[in-house]
N, C-alpha and C positions, 0 to 999 in steps of 0.2 A: 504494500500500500504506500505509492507515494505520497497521498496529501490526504489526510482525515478532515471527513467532510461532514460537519457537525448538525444538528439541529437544536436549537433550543427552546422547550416548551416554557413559555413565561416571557415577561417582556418589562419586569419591574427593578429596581436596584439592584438585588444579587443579580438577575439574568445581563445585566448591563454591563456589572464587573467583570463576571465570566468573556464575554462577548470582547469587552477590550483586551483580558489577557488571550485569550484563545486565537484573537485575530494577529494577537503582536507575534505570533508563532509562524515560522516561515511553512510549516508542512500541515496548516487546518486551514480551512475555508467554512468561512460560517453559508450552512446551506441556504439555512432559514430559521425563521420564527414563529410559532404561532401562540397568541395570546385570544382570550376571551375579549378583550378589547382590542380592534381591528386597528385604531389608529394608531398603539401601542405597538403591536408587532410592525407593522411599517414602518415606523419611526427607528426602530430598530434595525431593523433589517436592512433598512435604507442610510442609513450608518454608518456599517458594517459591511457594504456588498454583498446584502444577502436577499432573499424574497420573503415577504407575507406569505401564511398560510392558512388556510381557512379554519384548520383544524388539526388535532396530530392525527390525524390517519391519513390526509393529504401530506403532511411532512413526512410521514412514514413510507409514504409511496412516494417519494422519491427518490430513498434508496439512501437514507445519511448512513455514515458509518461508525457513529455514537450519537447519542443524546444524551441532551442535558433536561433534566428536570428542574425547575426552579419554581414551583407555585406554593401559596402558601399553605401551612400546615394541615388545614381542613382538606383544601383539594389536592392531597395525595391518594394515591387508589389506582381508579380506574386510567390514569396517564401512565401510570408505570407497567399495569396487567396491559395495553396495548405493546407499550416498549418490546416486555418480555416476549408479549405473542410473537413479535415479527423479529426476535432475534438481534435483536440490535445493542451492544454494548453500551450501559445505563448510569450518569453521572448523577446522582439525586444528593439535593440541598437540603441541611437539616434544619426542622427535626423531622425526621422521614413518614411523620405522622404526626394525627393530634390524639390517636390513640392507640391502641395494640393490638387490634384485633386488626384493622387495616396494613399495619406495619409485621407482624407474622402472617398473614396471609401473603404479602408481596416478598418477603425473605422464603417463604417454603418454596414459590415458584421460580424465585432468584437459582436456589439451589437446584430443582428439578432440572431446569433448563439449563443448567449449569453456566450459566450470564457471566458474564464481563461487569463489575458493577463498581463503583467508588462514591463518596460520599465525601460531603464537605466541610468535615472537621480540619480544618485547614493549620490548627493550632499544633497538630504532628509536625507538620515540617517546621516550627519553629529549631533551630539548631540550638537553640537554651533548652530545649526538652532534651534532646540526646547528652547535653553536658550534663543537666540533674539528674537525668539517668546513671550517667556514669559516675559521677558526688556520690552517690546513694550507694552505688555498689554493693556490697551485701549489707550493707547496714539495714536492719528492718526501719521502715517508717510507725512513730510511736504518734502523730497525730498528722492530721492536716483540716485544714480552714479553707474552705473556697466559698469565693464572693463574686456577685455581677451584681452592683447596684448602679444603677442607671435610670433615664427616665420612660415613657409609653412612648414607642415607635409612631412615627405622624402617618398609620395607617389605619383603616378604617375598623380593620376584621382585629387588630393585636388585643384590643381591649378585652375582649369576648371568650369567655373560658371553650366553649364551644368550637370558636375556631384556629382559634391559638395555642392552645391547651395553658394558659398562663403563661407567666415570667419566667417559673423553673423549667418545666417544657422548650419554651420558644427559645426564652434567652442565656439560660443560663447552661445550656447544655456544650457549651464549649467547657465551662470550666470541671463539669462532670466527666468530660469523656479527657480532660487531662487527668482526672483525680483517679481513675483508672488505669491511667497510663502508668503515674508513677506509686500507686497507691496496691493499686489490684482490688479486685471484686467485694460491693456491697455484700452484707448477707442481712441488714436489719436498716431498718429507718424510722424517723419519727419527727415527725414534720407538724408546725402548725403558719396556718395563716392568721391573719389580724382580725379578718372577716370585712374589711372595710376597701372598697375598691379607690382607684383612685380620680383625681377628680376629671374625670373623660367622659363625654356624654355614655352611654348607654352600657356602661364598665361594669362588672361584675367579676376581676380578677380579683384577688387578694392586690394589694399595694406591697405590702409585704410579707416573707415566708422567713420563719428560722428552722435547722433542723442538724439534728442528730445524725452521725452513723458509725455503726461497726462495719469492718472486714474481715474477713476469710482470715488474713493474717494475725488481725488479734489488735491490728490500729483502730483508732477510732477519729471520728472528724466530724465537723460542723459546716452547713451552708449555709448563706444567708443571700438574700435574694429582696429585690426592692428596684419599684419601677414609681416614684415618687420626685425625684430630681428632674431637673432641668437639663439635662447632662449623663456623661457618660461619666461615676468618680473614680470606681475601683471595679475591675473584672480580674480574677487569677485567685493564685491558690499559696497558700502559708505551709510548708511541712516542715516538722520537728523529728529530727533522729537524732541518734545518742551523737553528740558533740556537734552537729547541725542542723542550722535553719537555712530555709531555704526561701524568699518570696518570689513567685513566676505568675507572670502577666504576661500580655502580646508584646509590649514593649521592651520587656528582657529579664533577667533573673539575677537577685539579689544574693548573695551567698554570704552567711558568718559561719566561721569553724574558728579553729583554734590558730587561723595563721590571719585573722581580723575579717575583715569586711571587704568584698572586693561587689562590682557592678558589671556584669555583661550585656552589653546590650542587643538587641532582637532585631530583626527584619519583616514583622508583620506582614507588608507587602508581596517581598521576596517568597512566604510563607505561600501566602493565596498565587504568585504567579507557578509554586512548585506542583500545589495539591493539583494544578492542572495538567500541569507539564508530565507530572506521573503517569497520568489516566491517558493521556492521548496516547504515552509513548507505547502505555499498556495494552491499548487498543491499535496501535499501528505494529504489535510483536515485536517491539525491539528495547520493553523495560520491563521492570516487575518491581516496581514502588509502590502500588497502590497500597497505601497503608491502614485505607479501613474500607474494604469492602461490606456493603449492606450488611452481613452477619455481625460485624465488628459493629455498626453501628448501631444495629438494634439492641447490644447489650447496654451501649448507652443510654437507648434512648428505655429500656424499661427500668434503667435507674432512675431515669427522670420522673418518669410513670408511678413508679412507688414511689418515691416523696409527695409529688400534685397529690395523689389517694391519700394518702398518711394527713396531710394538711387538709385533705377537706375532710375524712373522717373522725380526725383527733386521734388516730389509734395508729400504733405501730405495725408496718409492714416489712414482713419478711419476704427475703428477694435471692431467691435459691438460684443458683451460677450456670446451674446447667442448658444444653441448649434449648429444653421444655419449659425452661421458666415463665411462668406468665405471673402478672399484676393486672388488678382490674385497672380500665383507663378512665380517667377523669372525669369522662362525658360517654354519654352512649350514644346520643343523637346524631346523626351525621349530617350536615350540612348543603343546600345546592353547587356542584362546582361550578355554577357558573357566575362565580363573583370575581371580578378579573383577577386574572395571572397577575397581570401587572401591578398588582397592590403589594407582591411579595417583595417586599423590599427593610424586611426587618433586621435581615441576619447582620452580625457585626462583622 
């Protein structure tokens, strides 16, 4: 395959980002676009060198050779059960659902079909993750603290537990799916919200979430979660092992041990131009980076899953490792998907 020839379903701020790094790549050509808002995907497209499409099954019949998924949380599903149907290597933006039963029905058939698939926890290739990793070395981790307080994305659907699945769901799941990277697997939670949403017309998320957890290994840790500021203040995560601390953000990571205080700093950017550059090459057979295909990220995202339950029921949820785990989700109602793509524009 000389030139990977992309489609992207969505047409709102993530799908925008994707679309300028994707195109900066000498071997992708954006095919096209289609979004539920027609002027949306042209404007895009039109951008980009690429065409409007009516719909993904017209994009799909053109023959791209990935897609990108980019819509918001609620209308994940049936954009991806097309993908899979017609064979087409699958980039999906997180959180790969607003709830579980949608997000394991599209991992079982990920796996049948044996997909190509990657996801856009983009905070892996940060290269301060692979230093803390190496810091840690066999030392066990004895706690860690991870925070995304921030304020309500300026979209219409973010507010809305239904189609967001809240703060810890939508936003905060970058810093979950590092607190597993360097933490290892939930096995308990216990979460509450405020009860009091924030001040957004028709909101009904919590404003804020605090919450408990053990690990498999015997650490334990805290998150804390708030969509109340004006502003983005703190997102990253605190871990304490025997002689260090560690603080890691997209920005860069903080290190004290026994030789003082030193600052590394991150390439955020660099971060998001890698998570792409992995998946293409993976999809044109000449890489094997992808660092979190669908499976890797549904175990994220049903660590998110069990906090949101734990906070709305008051009671503790236990979140078994294995690949059968399930947690009830949030909400059961599902949503029309036809509330533009284009609004998906929350991810940080």
């Amino acid at each position: 395959m000389r030139t990977c020839r992309v489609g992207l379903v969505g047409a709102g701020g993530v799908a925008q980002r994707h679309a300028r790094v994707l195109t900066g790549f000498e071997d992708v050509e954006l095919l096209g676009v289609t979004d539920v808002a027609r002027d949306a995907a042209e404007a895009l497209a039109g951008a980009h060198g690429g065409r409007a499409f009516a719909d993904v099954d017209e994009l799909l019949a053109a023959g791209p050779d990935a897609v990108y998924v980019c819509v918001p949380p609620f209308a994940h599903g049936p954009v991806e059960e097309a993908v899979i149907a017609a064979g087409v290597p699958m980039f999906v933006e997180k959180p790969v659902a607003v709830d579980l039963e949608t997000a394991e029905r599209i991992a079982e058939l990920v796996e049948r079909h044996g997909l190509l698939t990657g996801v856009g926890h983009h905070w892996r290739y940060l290269h301060v993750v692979d230093e803390a990793r190496e810091l840690l070395g066999d030392r066990p981790v004895r706690m860690v603290n991870g925070a995304w307080l921030d304020k309500v994305p300026p979209v219409s659907w973010w507010a809305r537990c239904e189609r967001s699945g809240g703060p810890v769901v939508e936003q905060a799941a970058h810093v979950l799916d590092l607190i597993r990277v360097l933490v290892g697997e939930a096995t308990e939670v216990t979460a509450y919200g405020d009860g009091t949403p924030p001040p957004v017309e028709g909101a009904d998320i919590d404003s804020v979430t605090a919450a408990t957890v053990r690990f498999t290994s015997g650490a334990v840790g805290t998150l804390a979660a708030a969509c109340v500021l004006g502003w983005k203040h703190r997102a990253g995560v605190e871990i304490l092992a025997d002689g260090l601390a560690m603080s890691l953000a997209e920005d860069g990571l903080r290190i004290c041990d026994g030789d003082g205080e030193r600052h590394l700093p991150a390439d955020p950017d660099g971060a998001r131009v890698a998570v792409d550059r992995a998946f293409v090459d993976a999809v044109r057979g000449i890489g094997d980076d992808v660092r979190v295909p669908y499976a890797e990220a549904l175990r994220t995202h049903r660590f998110a899953l069990a906090l949101a339950e734990s906070a709305r029921t008051g009671r503790s949820v236990a979140l078994p490792t294995g690949p059968a785990a399930r947690v009830s989700p949030p909400v059961a109602d599902a949503l029309p998907a036809e509330v533009s793509r284009s609004e998906a524009t929350a991810d940080a």
